[in-house]
C-alpha positions as a printed NumPy array, in Angstrom:
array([[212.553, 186.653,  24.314],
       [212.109, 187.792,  28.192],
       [208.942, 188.666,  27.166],
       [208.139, 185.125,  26.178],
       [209.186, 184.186,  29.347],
       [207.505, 186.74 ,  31.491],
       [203.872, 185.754,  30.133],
       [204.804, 181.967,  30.724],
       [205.101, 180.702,  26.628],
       [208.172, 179.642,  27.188],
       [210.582, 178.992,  30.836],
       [213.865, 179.773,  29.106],
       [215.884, 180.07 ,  26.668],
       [219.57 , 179.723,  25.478],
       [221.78 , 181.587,  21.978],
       [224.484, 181.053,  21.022],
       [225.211, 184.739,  20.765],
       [228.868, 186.066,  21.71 ],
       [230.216, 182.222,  21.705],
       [232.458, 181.446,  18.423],
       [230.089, 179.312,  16.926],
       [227.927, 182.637,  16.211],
       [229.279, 182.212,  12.533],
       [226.785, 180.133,  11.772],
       [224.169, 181.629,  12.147],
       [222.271, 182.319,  15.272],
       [220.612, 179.574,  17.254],
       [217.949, 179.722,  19.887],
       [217.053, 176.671,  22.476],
       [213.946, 177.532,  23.815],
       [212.341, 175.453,  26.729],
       [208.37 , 175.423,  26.315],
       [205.808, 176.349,  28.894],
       [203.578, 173.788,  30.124],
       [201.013, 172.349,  27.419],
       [203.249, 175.023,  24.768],
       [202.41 , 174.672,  21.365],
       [206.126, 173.769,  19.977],
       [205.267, 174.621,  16.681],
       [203.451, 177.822,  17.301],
       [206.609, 179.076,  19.439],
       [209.422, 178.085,  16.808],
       [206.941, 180.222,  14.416],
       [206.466, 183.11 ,  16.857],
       [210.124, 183.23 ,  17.34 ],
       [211.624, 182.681,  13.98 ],
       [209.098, 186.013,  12.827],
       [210.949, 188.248,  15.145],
       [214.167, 186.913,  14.777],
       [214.668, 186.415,  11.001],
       [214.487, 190.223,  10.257],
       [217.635, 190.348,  12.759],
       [219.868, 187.624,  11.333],
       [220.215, 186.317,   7.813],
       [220.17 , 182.662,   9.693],
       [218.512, 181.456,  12.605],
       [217.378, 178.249,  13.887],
       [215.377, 177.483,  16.418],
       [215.44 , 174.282,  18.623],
       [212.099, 174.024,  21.204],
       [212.159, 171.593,  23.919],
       [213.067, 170.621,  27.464],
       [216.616, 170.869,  28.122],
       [216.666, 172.42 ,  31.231],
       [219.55 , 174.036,  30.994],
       [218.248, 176.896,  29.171],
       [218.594, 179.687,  31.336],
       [216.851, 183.349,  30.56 ]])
């Protein structure tokens, strides 16, 4: 994911990893870079991430409070 954000596909991004609510499954905010393709990143992200948790979902858009 910090790679993401060092080559400028996305600005940030937010999990709910280590909070209680990991139970269900891991989720990922992701704020897009300018002109991102939202689709492409949810794809890009959900390849690498699937193999690492039986359930992750992946919210792109522009909350700004995504943080890397």
């Amino acid at each position: 994911m910090n790679g993401l954000v060092r080559e400028g596909v996305i600005t940030g991004f937010k999990t709910n990893r280590g909070d209680k609510s990991h139970q269900d499954g891991l989720q990922v905010n992701v704020v897009p870079g300018a002109g991102g393709d939202v689709e492409g990143i949810r794809s890009q992200i959900l390849a690498v991430l699937t193999p690492l948790d039986d359930e992750v979902t992946v919210t792109v858009g522009g909350d700004n409070s995504a943080g890397a």
